[in-house]
SETILUM-820141 format. One record per residue (C-alpha): residue in three letters; x negated, y, z negated; residue number from 1. Coordinates in steps of 0.1 Angstrom, whole numbers. Layout:
REM residues N
<res = ala | xx = X | yy = Y | zz = Z | n = NUM>
...
***
This chain:
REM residues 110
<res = unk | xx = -1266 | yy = 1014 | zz = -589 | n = 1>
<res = unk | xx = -1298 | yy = 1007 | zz = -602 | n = 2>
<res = unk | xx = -1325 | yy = 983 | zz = -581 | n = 3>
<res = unk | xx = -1333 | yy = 952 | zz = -590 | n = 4>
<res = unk | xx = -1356 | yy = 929 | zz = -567 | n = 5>
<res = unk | xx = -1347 | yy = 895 | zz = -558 | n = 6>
<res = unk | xx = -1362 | yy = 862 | zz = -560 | n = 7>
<res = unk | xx = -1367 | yy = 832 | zz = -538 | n = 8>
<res = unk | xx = -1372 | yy = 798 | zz = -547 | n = 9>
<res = unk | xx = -1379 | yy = 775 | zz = -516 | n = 10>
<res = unk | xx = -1393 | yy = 738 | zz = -511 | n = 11>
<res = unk | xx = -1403 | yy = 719 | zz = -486 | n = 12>
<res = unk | xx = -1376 | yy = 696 | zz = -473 | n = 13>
<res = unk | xx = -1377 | yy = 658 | zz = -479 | n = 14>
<res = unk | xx = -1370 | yy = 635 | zz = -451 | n = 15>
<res = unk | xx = -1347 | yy = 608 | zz = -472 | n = 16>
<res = unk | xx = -1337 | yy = 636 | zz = -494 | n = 17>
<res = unk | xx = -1297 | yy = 643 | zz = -488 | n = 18>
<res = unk | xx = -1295 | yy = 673 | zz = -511 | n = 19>
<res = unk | xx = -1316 | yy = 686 | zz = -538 | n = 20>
<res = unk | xx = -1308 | yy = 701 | zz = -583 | n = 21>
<res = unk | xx = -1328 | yy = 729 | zz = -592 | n = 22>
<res = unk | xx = -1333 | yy = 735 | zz = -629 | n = 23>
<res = unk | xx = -1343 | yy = 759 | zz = -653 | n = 24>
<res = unk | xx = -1359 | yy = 760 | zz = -684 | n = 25>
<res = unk | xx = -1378 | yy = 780 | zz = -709 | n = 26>
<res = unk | xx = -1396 | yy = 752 | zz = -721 | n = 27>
<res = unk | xx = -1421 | yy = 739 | zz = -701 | n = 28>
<res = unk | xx = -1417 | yy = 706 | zz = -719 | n = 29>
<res = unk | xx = -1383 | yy = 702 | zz = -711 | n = 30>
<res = unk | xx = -1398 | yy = 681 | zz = -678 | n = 31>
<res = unk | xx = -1428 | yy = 657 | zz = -695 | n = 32>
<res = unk | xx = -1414 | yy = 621 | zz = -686 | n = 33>
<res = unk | xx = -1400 | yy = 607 | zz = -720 | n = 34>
<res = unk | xx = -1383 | yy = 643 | zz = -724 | n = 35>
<res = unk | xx = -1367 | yy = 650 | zz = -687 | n = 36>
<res = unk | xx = -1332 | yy = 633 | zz = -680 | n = 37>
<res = unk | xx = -1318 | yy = 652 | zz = -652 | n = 38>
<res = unk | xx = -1282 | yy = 669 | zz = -651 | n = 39>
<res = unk | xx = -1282 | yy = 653 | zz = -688 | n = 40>
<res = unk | xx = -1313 | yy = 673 | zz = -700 | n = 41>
<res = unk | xx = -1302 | yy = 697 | zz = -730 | n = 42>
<res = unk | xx = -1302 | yy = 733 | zz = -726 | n = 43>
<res = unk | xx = -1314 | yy = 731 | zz = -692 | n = 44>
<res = unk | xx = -1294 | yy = 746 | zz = -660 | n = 45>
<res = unk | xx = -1292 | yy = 731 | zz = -633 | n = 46>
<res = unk | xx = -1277 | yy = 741 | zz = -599 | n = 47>
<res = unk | xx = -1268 | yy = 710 | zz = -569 | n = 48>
<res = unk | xx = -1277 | yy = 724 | zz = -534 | n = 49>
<res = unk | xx = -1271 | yy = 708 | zz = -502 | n = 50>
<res = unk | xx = -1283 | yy = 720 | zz = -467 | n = 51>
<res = unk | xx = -1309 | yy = 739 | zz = -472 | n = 52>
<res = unk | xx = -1341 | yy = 746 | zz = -492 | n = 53>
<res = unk | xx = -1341 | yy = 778 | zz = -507 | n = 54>
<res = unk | xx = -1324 | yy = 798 | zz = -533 | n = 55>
<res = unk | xx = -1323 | yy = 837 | zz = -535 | n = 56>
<res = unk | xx = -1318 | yy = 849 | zz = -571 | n = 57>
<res = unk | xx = -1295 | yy = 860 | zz = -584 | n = 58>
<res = unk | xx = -1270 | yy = 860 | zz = -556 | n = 59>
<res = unk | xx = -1267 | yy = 824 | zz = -549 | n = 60>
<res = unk | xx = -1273 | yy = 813 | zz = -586 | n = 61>
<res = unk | xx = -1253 | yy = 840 | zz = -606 | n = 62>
<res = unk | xx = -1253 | yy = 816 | zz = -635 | n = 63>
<res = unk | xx = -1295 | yy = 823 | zz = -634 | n = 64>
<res = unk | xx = -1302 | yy = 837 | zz = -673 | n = 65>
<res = unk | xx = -1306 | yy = 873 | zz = -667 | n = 66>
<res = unk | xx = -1330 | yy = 880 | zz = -695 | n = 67>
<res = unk | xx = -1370 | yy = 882 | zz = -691 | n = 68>
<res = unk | xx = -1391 | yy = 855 | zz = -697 | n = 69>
<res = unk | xx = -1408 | yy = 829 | zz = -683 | n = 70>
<res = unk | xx = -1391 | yy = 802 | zz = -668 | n = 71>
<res = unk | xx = -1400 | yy = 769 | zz = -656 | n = 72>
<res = unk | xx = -1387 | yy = 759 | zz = -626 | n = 73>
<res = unk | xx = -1380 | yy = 720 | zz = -613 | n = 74>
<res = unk | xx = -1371 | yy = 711 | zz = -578 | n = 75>
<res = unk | xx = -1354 | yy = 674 | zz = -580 | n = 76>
<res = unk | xx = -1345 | yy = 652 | zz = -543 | n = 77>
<res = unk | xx = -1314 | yy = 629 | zz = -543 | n = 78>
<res = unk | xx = -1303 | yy = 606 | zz = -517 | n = 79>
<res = unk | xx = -1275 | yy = 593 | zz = -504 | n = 80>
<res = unk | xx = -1272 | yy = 567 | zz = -534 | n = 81>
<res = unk | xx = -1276 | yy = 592 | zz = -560 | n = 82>
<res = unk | xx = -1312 | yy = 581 | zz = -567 | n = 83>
<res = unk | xx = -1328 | yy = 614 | zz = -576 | n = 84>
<res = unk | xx = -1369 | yy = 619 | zz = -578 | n = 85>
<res = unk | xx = -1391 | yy = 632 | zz = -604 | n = 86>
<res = unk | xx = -1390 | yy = 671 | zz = -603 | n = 87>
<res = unk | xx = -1414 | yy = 693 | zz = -591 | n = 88>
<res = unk | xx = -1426 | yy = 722 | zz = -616 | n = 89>
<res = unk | xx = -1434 | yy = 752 | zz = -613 | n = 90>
<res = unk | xx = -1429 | yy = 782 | zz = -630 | n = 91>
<res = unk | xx = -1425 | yy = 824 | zz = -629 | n = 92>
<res = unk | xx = -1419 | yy = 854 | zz = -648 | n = 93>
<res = unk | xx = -1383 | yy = 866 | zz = -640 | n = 94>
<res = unk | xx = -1362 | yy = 899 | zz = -649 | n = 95>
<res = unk | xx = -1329 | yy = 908 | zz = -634 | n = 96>
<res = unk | xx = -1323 | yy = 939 | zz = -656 | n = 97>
<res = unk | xx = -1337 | yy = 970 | zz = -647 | n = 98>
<res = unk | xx = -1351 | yy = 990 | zz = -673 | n = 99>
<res = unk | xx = -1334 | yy = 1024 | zz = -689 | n = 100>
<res = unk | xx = -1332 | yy = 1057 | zz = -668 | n = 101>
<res = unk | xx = -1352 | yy = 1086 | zz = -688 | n = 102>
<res = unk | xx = -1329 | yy = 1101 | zz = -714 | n = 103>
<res = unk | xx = -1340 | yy = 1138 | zz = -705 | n = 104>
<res = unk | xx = -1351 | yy = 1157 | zz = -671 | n = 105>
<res = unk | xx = -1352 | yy = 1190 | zz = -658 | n = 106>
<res = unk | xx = -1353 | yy = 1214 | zz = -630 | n = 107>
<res = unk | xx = -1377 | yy = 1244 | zz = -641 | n = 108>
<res = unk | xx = -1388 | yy = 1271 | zz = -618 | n = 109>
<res = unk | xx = -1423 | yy = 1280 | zz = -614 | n = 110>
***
């Protein structure tokens, strides 16, 4: 099985906050106000996550696109009413495929 390193995205916790939606994008753009609308944002992933404030990728988010690239991350709080904040951005080159083994090797004696 081939190695492939993991990934944690972590926040700071929110004191009003009663769970938080991490989303990703590939367009930075995707969260400028006018643009951003949440769970209703198009072709944006988003995962809910109560309890704690960190992620490890890709076990707890298998649904995480695989592929390299950048992506942009945002961090959204919601409270108990459903209110939900503006996200916080940031953003990371990720790769969960490793690359190809050599085609040829050897064993020569010297």
């Amino acid at each position: 099985m081939a190695l492939v390193r993991k990934r944690k995205i972590w926040w700071e916790p929110v004191p009003e906050a009663a769970s938080y939606v991490v989303y990703v994008s590939t367009n930075g753009e995707t969260f400028d106000p006018g643009r951003f609308a949440w769970e209703a944002t198009p072709g944006v992933l988003f995962k809910p996550v109560a309890g704690r404030t960190e992620l490890t990728l890709p076990d707890d988010w298998p649904e995480f696109p695989a592929g390299p690239g950048t992506y942009y991350i945002g961090i959204t709080s919601k409270d108990e009413m459903e209110n939900q904040s503006d996200p916080f951005v940031s953003s990371a080159q990720f790769k969960f495929r490793p690359p190809s083994p050599p085609l040829k090797a050897g064993i020569e004696s010297l």
